[in-house]
N, C-alpha and C positions, 0 to 999 in steps of 0.2 A: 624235370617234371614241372608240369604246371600248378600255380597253386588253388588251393582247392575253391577259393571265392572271389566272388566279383566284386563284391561292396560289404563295407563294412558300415553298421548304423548304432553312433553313442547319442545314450543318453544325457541328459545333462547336466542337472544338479547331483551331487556326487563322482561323476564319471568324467565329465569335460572341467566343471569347476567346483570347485572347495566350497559350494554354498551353505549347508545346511547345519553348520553351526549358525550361519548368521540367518537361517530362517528360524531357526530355535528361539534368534532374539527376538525378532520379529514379532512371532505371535506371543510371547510374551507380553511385549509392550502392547498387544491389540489386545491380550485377554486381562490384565493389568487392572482398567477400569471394571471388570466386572467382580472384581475381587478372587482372581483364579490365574495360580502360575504354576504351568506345566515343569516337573522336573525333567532334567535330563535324558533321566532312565526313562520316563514316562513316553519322551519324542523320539529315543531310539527306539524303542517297543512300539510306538503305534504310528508317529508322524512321518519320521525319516523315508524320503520318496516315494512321497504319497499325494497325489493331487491337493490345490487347496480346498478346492471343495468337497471333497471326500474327510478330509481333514478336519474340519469345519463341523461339517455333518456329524464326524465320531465327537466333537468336543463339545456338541451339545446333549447325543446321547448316553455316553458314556460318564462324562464329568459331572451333566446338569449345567453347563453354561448358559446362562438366562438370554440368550438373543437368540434370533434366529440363526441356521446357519447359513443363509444368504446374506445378511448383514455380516457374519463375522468374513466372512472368505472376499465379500468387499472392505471392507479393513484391512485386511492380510494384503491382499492387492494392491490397495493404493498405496499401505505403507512398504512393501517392496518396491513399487514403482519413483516414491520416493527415494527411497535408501537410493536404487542406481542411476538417477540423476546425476548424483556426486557422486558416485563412489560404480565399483566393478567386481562382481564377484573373481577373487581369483582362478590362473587354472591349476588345474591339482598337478600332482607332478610328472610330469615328463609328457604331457601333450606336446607339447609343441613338435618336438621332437618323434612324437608316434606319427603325428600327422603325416613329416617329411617322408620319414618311411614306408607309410601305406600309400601316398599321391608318387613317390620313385618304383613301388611297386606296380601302380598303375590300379592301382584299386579306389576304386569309386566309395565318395562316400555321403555320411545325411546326420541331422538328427531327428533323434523320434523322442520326444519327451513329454512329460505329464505336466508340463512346465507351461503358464503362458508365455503368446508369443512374446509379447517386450519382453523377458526375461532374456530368453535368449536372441532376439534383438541385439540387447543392449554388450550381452557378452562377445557375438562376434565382431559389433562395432567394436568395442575397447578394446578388443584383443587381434584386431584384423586379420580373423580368421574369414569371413565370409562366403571367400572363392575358395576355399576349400571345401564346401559342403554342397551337394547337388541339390536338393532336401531339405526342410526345417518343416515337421510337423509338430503341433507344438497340442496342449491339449483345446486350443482355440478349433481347434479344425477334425476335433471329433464330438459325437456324442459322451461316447461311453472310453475313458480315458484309461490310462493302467490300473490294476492289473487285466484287463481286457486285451484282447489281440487288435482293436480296429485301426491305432497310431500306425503299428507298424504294415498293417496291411496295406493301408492308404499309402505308405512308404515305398514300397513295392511296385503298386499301382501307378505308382507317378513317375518309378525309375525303372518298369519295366522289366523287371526281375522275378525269377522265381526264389520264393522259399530258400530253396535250397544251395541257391548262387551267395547267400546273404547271411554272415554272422554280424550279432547284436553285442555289444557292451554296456555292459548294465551292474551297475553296485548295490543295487534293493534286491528283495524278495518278489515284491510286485512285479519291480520292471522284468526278471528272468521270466515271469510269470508269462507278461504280456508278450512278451519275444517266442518263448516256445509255444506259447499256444497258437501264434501267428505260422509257425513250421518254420524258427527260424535255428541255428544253433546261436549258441549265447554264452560268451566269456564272461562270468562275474567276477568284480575287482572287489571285495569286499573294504567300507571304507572301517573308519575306528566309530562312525556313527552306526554302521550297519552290520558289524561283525556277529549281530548276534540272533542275524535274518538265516532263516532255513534257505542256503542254496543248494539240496537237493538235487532238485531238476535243473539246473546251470550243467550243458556240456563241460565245462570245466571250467574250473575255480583258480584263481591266481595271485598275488598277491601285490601287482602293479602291473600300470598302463603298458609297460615295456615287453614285459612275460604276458601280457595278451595278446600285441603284436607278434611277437615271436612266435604264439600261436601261432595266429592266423598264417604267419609268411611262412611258418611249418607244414600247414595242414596240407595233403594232398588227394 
């Protein structure tokens, strides 16, 4: 039997690489001078896979951060952009390995992330993933970013796919969000930053990139 999809579309920070502890530090060191540092519990609960700007927004309405949040979400930027200069976020574990598997399967793939583009730029440079992905929508290239459906629709749209040819991997709340509301199915990996996100609406929940795979080359 055949299997049941065409392409598969990951997300990035959390799902393709280990980022978001080191975005934790980040906006620390950026909210630092205003005399305001996010707890842990505080960036699982509200930040983890969440646009910067979005992010930004909630930490001046929610905390009282004295800046704007267009100042702060350019700070968070440029000092991301610094950080992978020299350095790469890692990949989480056993991509590389999923990759082989779904390009031997012959399945098509992208990503669709809330992430700007240098971001993941900079990850398939240092990881020379690049020719494995058909795709890179990044949230440069939408308006309205996750949890919103438009990432992945534009996804679709450019690979010529329907909905329902296409499961999502996604390790947030938001991103499961953005992917079914898009009509996509959606394997959540939930991370140790995200375990404590409503995956509800996630077709099914896993607990590594491996057992999502093995989904997907299950499904029929």
């Amino acid at each position: 039997m055949s299997i049941r999809f065409r392409a598969v579309l990951f997300d990035h920070d959390g799902t393709l690489v280990d980022s978001e502890g080191q975005h934790f530090v980040l906006w620390n060191q950026v909210l630092a001078p205003y005399g305001f540092a996010l707890t842990l519990a505080q960036y699982k609960d509200f930040y983890a896979g969440v646009p910067t700007d979005a992010n930004a927004l909630d930490l001046v309405e929610r905390f009282g951060v004295q800046e704007s949040p267009e100042v702060l979400a350019r700070l968070k930027n440029e000092s991301a952009q610094a950080y992978l200069q020299t350095a790469a976020f890692p990949l989480m574990p056993g991509v590389p390995a999923s990759i082989d598997q779904l390009q031997a399967a012959r399945l098509r793939m992208g990503v669709v992330t809330g992430a700007r583009a240098y971001a993941i730029a900079a990850t398939l440079r240092s990881h020379d993933l690049a020719a494995a992905f058909e795709t890179v929508v990044s949230a440069d290239d939408v308006v309205h970013s996750k949890p919103a459906p438009d990432c992945y629709l534009l996804a679709l749209q450019r690979m010529g796919l329907l909905a329902q040819d296409v499961v999502a991997f996604e390790d947030t709340e938001h991103g499961v969000a953005a992917a079914i509301a898009a009509g996509l199915a959606c394997v959540a990996i939930p991370t140790e930053m995200s375990a404590g996100h409503d995956f509800t609406a996630a077709t099914v929940v896993v607990p590594t990139m491996q057992d999502a795979v093995a989904w997907v080359l299950a499904a029929k």
